[in-house]
DRENDO-1510 file (C-alpha; in Angstrom, 1 decimal, always signed):
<recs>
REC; n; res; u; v; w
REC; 1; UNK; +0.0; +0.0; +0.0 .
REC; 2; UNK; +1.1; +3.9; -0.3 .
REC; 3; UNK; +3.8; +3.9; +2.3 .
REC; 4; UNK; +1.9; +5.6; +5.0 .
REC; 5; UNK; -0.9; +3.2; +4.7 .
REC; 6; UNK; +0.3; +0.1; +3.5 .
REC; 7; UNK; +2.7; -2.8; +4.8 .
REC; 8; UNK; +1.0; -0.1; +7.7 .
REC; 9; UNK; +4.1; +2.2; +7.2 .
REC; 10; UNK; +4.1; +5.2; +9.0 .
REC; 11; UNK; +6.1; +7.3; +6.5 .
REC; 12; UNK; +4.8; +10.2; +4.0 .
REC; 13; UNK; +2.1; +12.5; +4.3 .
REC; 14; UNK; -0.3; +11.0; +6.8 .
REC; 15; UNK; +1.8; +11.9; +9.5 .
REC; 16; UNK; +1.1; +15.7; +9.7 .
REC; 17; UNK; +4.9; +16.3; +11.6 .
REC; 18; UNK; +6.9; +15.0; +8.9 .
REC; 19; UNK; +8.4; +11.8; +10.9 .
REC; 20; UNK; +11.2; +13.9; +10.8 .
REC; 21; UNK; +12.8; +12.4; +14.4 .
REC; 22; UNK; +14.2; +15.7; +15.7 .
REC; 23; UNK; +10.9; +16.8; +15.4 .
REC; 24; UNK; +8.9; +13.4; +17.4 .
REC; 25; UNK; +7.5; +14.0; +20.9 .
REC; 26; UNK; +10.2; +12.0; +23.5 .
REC; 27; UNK; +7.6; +9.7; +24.1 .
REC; 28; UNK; +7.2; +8.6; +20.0 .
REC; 29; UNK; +10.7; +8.1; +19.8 .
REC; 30; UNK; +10.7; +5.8; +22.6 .
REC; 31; UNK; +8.3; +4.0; +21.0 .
REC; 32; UNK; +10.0; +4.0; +17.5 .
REC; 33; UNK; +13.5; +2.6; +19.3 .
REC; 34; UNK; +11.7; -0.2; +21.4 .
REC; 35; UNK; +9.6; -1.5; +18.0 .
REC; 36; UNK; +12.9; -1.5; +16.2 .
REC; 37; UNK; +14.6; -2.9; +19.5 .
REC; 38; UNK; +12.4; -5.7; +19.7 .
REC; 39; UNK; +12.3; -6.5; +16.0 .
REC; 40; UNK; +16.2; -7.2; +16.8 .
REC; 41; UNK; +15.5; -9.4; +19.9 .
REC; 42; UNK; +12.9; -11.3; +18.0 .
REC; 43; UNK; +15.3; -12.2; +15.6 .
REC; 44; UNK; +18.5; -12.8; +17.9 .
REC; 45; UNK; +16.8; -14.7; +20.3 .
REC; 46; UNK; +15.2; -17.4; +17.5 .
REC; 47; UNK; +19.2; -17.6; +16.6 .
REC; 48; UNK; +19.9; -19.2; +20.2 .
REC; 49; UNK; +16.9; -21.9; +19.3 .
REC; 50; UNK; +18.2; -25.4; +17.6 .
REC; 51; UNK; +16.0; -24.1; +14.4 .
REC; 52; UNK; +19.9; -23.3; +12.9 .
REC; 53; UNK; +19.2; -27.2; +11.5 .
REC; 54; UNK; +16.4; -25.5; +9.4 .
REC; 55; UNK; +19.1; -23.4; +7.1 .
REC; 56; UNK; +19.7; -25.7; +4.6 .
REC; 57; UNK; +21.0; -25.0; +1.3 .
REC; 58; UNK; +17.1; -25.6; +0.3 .
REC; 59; UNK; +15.5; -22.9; +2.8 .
REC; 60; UNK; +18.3; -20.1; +1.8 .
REC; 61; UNK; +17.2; -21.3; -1.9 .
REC; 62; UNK; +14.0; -20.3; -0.9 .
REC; 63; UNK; +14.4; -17.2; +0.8 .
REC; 64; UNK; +16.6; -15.6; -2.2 .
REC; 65; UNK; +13.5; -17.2; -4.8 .
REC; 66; UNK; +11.0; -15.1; -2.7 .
REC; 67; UNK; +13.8; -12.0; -2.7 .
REC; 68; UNK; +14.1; -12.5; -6.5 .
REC; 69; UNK; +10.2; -12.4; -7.0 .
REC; 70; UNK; +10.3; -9.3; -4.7 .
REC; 71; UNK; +12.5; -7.3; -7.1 .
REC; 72; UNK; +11.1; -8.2; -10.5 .
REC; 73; UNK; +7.6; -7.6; -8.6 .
REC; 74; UNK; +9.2; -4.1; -7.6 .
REC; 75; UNK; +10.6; -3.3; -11.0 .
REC; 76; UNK; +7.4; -4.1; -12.6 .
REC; 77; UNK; +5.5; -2.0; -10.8 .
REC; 78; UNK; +7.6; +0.7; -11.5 .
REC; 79; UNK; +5.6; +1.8; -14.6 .
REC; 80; UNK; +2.6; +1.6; -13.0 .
REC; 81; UNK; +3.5; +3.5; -9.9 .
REC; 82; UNK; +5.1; +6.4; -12.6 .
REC; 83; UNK; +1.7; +6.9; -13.9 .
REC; 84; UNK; +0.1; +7.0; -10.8 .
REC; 85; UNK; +2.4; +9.4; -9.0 .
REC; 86; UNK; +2.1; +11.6; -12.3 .
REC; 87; UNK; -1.8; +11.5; -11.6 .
REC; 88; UNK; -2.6; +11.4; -8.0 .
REC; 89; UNK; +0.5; +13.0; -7.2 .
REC; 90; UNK; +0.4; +10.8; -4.1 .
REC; 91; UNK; +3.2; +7.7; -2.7 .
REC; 92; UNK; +3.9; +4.5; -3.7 .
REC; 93; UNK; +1.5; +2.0; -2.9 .
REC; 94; UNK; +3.6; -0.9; -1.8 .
REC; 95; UNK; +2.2; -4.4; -2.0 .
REC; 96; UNK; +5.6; -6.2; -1.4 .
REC; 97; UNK; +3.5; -7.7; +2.2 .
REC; 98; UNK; +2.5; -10.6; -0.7 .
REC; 99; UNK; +6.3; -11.7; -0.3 .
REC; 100; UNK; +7.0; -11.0; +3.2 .
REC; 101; UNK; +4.0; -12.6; +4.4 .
REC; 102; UNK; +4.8; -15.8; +2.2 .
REC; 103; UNK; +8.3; -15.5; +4.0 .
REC; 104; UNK; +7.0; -15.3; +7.3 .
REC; 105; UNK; +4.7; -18.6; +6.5 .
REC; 106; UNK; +7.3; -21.0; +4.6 .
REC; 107; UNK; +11.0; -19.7; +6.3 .
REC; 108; UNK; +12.4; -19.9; +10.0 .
REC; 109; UNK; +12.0; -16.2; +11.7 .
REC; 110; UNK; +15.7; -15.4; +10.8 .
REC; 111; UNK; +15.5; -16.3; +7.3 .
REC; 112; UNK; +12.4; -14.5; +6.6 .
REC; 113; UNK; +13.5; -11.0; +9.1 .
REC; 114; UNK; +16.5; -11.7; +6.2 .
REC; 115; UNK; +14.1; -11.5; +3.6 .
REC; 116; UNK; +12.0; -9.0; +4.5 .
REC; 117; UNK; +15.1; -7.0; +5.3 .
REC; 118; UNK; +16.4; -7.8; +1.2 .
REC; 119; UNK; +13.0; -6.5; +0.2 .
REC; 120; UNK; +12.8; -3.1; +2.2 .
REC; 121; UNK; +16.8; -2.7; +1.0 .
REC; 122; UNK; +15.3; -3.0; -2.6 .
REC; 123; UNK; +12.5; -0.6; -2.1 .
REC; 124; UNK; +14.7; +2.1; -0.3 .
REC; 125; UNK; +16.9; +2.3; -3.1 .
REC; 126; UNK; +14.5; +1.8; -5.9 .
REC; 127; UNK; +11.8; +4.2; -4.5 .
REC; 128; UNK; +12.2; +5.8; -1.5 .
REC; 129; UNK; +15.7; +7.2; -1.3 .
REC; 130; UNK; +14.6; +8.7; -4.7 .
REC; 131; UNK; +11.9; +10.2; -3.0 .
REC; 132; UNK; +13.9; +11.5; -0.3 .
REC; 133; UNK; +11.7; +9.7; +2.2 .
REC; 134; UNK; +14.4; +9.6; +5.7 .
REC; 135; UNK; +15.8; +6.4; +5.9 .
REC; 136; UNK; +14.8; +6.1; +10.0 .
REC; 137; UNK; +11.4; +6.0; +8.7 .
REC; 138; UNK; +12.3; +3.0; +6.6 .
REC; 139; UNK; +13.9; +1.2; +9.2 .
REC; 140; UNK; +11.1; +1.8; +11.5 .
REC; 141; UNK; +8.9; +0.5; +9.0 .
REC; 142; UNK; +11.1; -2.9; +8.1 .
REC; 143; UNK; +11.1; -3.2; +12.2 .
REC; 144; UNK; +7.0; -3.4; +12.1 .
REC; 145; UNK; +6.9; -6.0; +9.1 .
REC; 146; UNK; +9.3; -8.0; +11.0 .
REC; 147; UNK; +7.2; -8.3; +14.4 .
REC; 148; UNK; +4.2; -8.5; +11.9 .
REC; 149; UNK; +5.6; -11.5; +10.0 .
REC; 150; UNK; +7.1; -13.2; +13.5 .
REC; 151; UNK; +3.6; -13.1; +14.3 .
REC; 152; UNK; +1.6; -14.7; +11.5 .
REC; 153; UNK; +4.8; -17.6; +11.6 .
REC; 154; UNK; +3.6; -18.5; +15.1 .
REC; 155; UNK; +0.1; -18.4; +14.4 .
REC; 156; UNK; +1.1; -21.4; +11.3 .
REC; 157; UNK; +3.3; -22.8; +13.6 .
REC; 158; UNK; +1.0; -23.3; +16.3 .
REC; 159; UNK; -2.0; -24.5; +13.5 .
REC; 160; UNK; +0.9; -27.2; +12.7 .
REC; 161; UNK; +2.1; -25.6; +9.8 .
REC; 162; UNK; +0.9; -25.0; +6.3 .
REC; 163; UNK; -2.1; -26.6; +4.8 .
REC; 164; UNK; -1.0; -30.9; +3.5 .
REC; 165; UNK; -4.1; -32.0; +2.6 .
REC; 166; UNK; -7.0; -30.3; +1.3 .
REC; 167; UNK; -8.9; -31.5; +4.4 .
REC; 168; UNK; -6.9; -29.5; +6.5 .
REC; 169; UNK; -9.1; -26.9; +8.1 .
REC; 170; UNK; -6.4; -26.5; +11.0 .
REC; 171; UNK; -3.9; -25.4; +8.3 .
REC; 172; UNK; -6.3; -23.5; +6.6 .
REC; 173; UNK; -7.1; -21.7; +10.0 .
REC; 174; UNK; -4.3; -21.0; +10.7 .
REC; 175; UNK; -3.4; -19.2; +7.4 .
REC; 176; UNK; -6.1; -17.0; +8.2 .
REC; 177; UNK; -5.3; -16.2; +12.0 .
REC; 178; UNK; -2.0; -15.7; +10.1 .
REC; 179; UNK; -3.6; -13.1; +8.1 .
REC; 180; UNK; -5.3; -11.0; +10.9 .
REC; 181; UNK; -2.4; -11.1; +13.2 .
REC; 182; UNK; -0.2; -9.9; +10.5 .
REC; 183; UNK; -2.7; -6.9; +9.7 .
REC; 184; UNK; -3.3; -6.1; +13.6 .
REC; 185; UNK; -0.1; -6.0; +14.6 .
REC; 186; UNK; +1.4; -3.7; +12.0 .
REC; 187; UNK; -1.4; -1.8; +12.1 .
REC; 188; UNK; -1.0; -0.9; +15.8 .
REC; 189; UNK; +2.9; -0.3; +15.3 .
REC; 190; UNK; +2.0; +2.1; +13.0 .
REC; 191; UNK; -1.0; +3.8; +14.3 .
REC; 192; UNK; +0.3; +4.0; +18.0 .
REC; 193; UNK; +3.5; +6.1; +16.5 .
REC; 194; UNK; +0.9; +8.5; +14.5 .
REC; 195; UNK; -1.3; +9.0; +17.9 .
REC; 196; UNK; +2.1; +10.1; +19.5 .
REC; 197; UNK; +3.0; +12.3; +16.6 .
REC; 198; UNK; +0.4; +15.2; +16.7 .
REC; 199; UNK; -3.1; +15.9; +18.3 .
REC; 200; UNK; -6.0; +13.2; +17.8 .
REC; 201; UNK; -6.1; +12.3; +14.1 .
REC; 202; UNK; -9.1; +10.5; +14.5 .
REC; 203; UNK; -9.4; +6.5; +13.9 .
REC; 204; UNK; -9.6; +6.7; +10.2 .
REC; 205; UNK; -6.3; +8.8; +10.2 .
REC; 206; UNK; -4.9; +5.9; +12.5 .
REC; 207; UNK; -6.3; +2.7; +10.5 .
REC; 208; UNK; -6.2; +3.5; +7.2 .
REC; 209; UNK; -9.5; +3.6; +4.8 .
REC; 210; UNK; -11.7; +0.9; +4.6 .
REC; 211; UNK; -10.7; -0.4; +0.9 .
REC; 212; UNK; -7.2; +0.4; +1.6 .
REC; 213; UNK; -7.3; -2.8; +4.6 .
REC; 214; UNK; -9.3; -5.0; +1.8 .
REC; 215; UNK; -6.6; -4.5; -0.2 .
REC; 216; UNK; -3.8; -5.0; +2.3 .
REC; 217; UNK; -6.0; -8.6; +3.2 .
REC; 218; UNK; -6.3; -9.3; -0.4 .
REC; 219; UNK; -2.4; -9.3; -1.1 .
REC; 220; UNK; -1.7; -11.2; +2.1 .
REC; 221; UNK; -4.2; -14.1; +0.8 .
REC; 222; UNK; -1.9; -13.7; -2.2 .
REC; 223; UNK; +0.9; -14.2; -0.2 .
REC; 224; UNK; -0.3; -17.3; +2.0 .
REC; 225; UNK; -1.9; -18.9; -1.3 .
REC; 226; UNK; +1.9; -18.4; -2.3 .
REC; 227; UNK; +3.2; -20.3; +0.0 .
REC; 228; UNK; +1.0; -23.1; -0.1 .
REC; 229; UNK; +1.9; -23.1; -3.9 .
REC; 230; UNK; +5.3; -23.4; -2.8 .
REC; 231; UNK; +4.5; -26.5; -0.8 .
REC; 232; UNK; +3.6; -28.3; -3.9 .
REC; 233; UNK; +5.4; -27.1; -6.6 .
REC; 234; UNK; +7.8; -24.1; -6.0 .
REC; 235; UNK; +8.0; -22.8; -9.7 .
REC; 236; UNK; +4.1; -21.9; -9.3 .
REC; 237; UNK; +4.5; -19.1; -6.9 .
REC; 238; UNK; +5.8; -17.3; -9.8 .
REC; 239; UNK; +2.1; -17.4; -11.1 .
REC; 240; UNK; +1.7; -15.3; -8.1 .
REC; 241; UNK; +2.8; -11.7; -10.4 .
REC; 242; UNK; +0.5; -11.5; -12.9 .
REC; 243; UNK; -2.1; -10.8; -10.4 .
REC; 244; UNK; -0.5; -8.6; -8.0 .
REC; 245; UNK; +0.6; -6.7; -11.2 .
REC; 246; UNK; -3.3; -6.7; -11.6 .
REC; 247; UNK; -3.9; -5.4; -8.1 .
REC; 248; UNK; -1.4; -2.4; -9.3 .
REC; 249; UNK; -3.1; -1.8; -12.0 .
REC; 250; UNK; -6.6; -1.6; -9.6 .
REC; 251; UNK; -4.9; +0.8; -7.1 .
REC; 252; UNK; -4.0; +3.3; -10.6 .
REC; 253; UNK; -7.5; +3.0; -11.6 .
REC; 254; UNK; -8.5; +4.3; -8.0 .
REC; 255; UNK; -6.5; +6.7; -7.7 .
REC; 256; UNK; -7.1; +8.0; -11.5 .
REC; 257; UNK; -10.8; +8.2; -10.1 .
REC; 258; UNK; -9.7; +10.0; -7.1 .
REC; 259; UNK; -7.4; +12.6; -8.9 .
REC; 260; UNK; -11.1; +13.1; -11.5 .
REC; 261; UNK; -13.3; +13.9; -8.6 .
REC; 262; UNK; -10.8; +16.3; -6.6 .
REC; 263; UNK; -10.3; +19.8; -6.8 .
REC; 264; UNK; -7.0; +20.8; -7.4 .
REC; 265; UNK; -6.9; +23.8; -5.8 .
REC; 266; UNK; -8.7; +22.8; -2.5 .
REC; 267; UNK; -8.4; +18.8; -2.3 .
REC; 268; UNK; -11.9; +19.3; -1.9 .
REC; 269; UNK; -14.7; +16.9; -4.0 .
REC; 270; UNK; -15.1; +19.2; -7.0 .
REC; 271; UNK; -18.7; +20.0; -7.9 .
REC; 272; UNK; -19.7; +16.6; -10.0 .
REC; 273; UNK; -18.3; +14.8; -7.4 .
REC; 274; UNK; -19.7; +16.5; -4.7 .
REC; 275; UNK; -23.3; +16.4; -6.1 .
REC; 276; UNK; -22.8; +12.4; -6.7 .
REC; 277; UNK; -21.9; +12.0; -2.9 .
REC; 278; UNK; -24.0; +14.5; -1.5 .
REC; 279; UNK; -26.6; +12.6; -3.8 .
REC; 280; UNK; -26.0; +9.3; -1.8 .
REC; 281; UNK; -25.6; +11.0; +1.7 .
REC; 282; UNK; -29.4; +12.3; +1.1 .
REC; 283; UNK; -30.4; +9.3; +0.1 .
REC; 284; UNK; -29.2; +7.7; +2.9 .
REC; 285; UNK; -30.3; +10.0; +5.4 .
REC; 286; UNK; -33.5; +10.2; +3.8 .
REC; 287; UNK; -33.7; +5.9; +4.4 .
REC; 288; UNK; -33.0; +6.5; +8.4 .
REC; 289; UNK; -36.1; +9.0; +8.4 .
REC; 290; UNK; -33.2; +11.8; +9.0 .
REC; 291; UNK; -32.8; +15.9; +8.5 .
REC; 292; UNK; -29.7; +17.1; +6.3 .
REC; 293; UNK; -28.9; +20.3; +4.7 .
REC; 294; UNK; -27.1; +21.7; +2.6 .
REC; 295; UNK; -24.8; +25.4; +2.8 .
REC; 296; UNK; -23.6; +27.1; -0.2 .
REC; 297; UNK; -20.6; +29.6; +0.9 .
REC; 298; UNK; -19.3; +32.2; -1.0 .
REC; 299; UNK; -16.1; +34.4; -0.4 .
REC; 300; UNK; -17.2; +37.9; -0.2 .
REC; 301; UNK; -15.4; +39.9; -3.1 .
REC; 302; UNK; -12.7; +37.6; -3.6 .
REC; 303; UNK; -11.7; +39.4; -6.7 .
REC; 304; UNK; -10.1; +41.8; -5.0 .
REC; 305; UNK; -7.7; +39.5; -3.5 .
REC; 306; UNK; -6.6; +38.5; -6.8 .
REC; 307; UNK; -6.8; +42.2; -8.0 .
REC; 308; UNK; -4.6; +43.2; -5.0 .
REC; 309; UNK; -2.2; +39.8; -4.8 .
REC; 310; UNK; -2.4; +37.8; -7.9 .
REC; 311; UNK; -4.0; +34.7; -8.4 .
REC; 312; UNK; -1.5; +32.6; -6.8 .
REC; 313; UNK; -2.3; +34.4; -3.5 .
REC; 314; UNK; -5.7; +33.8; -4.4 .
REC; 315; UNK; -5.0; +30.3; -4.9 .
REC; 316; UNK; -3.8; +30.0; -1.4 .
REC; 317; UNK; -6.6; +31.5; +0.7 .
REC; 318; UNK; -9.0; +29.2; -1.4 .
REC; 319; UNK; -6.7; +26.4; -0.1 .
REC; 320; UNK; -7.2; +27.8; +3.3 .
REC; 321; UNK; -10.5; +28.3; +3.1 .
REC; 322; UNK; -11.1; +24.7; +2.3 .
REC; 323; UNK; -9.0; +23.4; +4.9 .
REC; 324; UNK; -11.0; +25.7; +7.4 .
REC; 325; UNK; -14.7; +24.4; +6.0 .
REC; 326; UNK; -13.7; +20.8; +6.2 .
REC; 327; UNK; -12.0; +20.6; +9.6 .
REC; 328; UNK; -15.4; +22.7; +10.5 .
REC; 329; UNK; -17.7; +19.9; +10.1 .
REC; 330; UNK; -17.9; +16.7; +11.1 .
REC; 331; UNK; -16.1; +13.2; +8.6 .
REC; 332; UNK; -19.7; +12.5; +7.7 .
REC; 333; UNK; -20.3; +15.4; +6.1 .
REC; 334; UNK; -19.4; +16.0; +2.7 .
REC; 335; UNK; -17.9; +19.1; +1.8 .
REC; 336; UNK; -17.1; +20.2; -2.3 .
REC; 337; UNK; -15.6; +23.6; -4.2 .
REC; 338; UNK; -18.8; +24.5; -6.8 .
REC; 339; UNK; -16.1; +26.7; -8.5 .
REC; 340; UNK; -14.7; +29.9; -8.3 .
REC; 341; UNK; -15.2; +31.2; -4.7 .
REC; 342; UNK; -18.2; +29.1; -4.2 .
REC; 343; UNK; -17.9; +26.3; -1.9 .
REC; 344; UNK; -21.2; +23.7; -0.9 .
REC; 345; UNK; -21.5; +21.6; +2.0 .
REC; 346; UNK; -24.0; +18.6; +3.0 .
REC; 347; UNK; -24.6; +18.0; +6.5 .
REC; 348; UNK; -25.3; +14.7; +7.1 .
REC; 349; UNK; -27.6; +13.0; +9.8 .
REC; 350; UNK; -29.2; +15.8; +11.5 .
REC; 351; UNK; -32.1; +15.8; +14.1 .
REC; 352; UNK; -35.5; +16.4; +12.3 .
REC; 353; UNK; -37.4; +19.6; +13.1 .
REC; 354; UNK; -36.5; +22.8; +15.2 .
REC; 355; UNK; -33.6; +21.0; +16.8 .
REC; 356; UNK; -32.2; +20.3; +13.2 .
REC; 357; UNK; -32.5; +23.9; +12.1 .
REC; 358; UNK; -30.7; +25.4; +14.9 .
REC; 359; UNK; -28.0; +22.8; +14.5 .
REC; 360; UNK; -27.6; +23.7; +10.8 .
REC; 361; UNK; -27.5; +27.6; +11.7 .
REC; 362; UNK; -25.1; +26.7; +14.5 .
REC; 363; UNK; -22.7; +25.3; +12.1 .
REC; 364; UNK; -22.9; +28.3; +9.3 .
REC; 365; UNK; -22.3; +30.5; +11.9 .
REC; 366; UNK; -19.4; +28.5; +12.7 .
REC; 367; UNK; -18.2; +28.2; +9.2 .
REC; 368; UNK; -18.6; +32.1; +8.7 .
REC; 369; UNK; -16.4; +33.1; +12.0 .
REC; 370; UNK; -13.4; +30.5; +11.1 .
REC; 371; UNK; -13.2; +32.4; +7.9 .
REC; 372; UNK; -13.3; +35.7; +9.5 .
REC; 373; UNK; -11.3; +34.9; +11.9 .
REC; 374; UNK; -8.5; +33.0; +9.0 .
REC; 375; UNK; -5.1; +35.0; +8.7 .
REC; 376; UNK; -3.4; +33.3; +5.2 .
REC; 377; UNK; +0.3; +33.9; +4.4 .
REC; 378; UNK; +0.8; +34.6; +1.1 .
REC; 379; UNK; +4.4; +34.8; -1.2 .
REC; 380; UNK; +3.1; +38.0; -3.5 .
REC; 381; UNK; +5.7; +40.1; -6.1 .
REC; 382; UNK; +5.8; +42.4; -3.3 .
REC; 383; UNK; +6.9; +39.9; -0.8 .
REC; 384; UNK; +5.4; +37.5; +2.1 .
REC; 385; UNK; +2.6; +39.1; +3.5 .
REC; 386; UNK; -0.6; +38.0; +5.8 .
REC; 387; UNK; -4.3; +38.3; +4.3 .
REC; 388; UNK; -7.0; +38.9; +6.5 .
REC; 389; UNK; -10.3; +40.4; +7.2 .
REC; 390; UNK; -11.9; +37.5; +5.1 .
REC; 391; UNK; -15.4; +37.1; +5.0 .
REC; 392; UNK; -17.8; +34.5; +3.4 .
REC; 393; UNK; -21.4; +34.7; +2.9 .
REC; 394; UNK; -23.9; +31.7; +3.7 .
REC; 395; UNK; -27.4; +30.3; +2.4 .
REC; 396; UNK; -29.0; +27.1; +3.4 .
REC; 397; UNK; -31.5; +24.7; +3.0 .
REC; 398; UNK; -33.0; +21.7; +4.8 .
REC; 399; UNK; -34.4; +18.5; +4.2 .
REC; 400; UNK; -37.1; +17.4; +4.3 .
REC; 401; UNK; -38.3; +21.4; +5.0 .
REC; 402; UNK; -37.2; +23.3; +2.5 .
REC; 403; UNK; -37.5; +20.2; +0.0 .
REC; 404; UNK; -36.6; +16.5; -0.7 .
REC; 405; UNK; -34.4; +16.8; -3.4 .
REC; 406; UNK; -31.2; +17.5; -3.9 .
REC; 407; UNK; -31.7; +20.1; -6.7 .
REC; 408; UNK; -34.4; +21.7; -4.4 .
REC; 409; UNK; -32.1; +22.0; -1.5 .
REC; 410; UNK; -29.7; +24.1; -3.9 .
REC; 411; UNK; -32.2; +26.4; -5.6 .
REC; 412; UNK; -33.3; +27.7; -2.2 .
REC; 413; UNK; -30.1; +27.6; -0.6 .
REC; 414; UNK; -28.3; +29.4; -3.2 .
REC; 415; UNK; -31.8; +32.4; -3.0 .
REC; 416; UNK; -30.7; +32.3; +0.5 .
REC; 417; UNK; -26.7; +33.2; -0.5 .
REC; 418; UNK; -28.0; +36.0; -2.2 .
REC; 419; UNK; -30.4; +37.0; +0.6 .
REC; 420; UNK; -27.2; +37.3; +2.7 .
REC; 421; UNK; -25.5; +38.8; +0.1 .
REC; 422; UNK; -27.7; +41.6; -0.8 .
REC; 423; UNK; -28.2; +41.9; +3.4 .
REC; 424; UNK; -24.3; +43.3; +3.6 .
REC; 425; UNK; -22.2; +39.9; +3.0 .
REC; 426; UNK; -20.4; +38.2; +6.2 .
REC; 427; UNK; -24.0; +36.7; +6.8 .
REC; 428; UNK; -26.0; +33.8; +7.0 .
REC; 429; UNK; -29.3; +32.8; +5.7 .
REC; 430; UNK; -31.6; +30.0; +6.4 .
REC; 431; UNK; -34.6; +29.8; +7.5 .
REC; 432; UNK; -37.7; +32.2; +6.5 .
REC; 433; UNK; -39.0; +32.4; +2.9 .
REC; 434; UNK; -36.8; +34.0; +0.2 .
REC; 435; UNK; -37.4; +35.5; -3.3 .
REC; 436; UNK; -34.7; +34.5; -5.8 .
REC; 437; UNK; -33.0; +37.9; -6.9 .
REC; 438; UNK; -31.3; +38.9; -9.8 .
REC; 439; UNK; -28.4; +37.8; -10.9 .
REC; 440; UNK; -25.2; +38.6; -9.0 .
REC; 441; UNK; -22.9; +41.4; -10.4 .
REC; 442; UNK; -19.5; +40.3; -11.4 .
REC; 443; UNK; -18.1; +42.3; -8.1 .
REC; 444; UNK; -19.3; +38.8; -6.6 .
</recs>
């Protein structure tokens, strides 16, 4: 998955303070040197066991087949992950977990932490020292998919091994304990360094999305499929690329949908995007016999910001803006640019009646005093400067009140922008019955 989120890696731009150490909290650095020092124990003390009878010439032949695989897998995927980054502009999405996890099932601990240390070699110099990702980030990450890996070995081990007869449900059972622990445990690593890193994030910051886990179970099926393969008939696990070259392909096709749907200037959902979710939000709310609403916000004479600043500047206190409406409201709610300075939001889930009403009002009014209260640094031909004294005016609808459709919602809530607009801007309008005025001047 995209190092932060998958093979759970902590690196890149989930974590909000960089990962750069100097900059980690005491208490996530001790965390980061006691994974990594326990991802050493784990592997020393298995050297101590008797297992050394189990490196034979025909388990290190194993171990540099699964490296081998590894590294075509990587360089394969490089095209893939070219287009990608060129799209989505985002990470790479590392599904290497399909060899590591296969190491972890079929090799001793040692021989696999070797492995999986080959693989994350391979991938620092291929991808991320090119990226300029710090290498303590990597290393932290290798410690995780080593404790991870230890773990889903002991789960097989205990199920007495890999799958011999197709009758084996302990086997199979133990492949997929294998599975989870593998998931839960790097997943914890990860997340508990990110919780230590910065304020809250929230549990979808910590755990990754929902299709982003699928995927991460998918390839680790992949991986334990692999090694029963292996069991068998070794040369089949090679059969084992085309599809994770598939699963690449997927992830591009994703994230080519994402890149369609977002704004570029704001990250926001741009407007046919928002409409299509806000579309399914009202549906659903509509099912659970609940309120929503919808705000349209428009930034009170922007154009002389861009006048006065250029549009670069502009471009930056629209990015601001955005970042202001959606930390505003709640993850539910969906939140979209419309274009220009116009931005829309659907409140999600609301109580029906009087109670919903004052809650939508509560949060325009909300919305409206985090503008005014935003201060934006801007890089302008004259220099760095600070804009202020932002304002943003605010119309809104309800559903079911002010009608049951989403196209209804809109038409009123955007009479009610230019009631607040024609009322002296830095307002908000929702309730009460509105006339529709004239069209808006190009003064905005």
């Amino acid at each position: 998955m995209e190092e932060p989120s998958h093979s759970r890696s902590p690196a890149g731009h989930r974590d909000p303070a960089g990962w750069e150490l100097w900059r980690l909290p005491g208490r996530a650095v001790v965390l980061i040197l006691a994974v990594e020092a326990a991802a050493v124990v784990s592997v020393v003390s298995h050297l101590a066991v008797p297992a050394r009878a189990a490196l034979t010439g025909e388990t290190l032949a194993l171990a540099a087949f699964l490296t081998l695989l590894s590294v075509v897998h990587t360089e394969l995927a490089t095209g893939i992950e070219r287009i990608r980054r060129r799209a989505a502009e985002t990470s790479y999405f590392d599904l290497s977990s399909v060899w590591t996890f296969a190491a972890a099932l079929l090799l001793p601990p040692t021989v696999a932490a070797a492995v999986i240390a080959a693989v994350y070699l391979h991938l620092w110099r291929r991808v991320w020292r090119p990226a300029k990702v710090p290498l303590h980030r990597h290393i932290y990450t290798t410690a995780t998919v080593v404790l991870a890996a230890g773990a889903a070995h002991a789960a097989v081990e205990h199920a007495g091994g890999l799958p011999g007869t197709p009758d084996d449900v302990a086997g199979v059972a133990g492949i997929a304990v294998a599975v989870l622990l593998y998931v839960v445990v790097n997943t914890l690593l990860v997340a508990g360094v990110i919780a230590l890193t910065s304020e809250w994030p929230g549990v979808r910051a910590l755990v990754g999305r929902l299709d982003d886990n699928a995927l991460e179970v998918a390839t680790l099926c992949m991986g334990g499929l692999a090694a029963v393969a292996i069991g068998s008939t070794p040369w089949l696990v090679a059969l084992v690329l085309p599809p994770i070259l598939v699963l690449h392909r997927a992830v591009l096709v994703r994230h080519l949908e994402e890149a369609a749907s977002t704004d570029a200037k704001t990250g926001l959902l741009n407007s046919a995007a928002w409409q299509a979710e806000a579309a399914r939000a009202l549906r659903r709310a509509q099912r659970a016999q609940a309120a929503a609403a919808v705000l349209i916000l428009d930034l009170d004479h922007f154009k002389l910001v861009n006048d006065a600043h250029g549009h670069l500047a502009g471009d930056d206190v629209l990015a601001a803006v955005a970042g202001e409406l959606r930390a505003g409201v709640r993850e539910c709610d969906v939140v979209g640019r419309f274009g220009g300075e116009e931005f829309v939001v659907l409140l999600a889930d609301l109580p029906t009646g009087a109670l919903g009403r004052a809650e939508v009002r509560s949060v325009a009014e909300r919305l409206r005093r985090l503008v005014a209260e935003l201060d934006v640094p801007v890089c302008t031909p004259d220099g760095n400067l600070t804009i202020t004294g932002l304002s943003v005016s605010v119309g809104g609808a309800s559903v079911p009140v002010d009608g049951t459709t989403l196209d209804q919602v809109l038409k009123v809530a955007d009479a009610n922008l230019y009631a607040a607009k024609r009322g002296g801007r830095n307002l908000v309008r929702i309730a009460g019955p509105v006339q529709i005025p004239a069209p808006r001047t190009a003064a905005g």
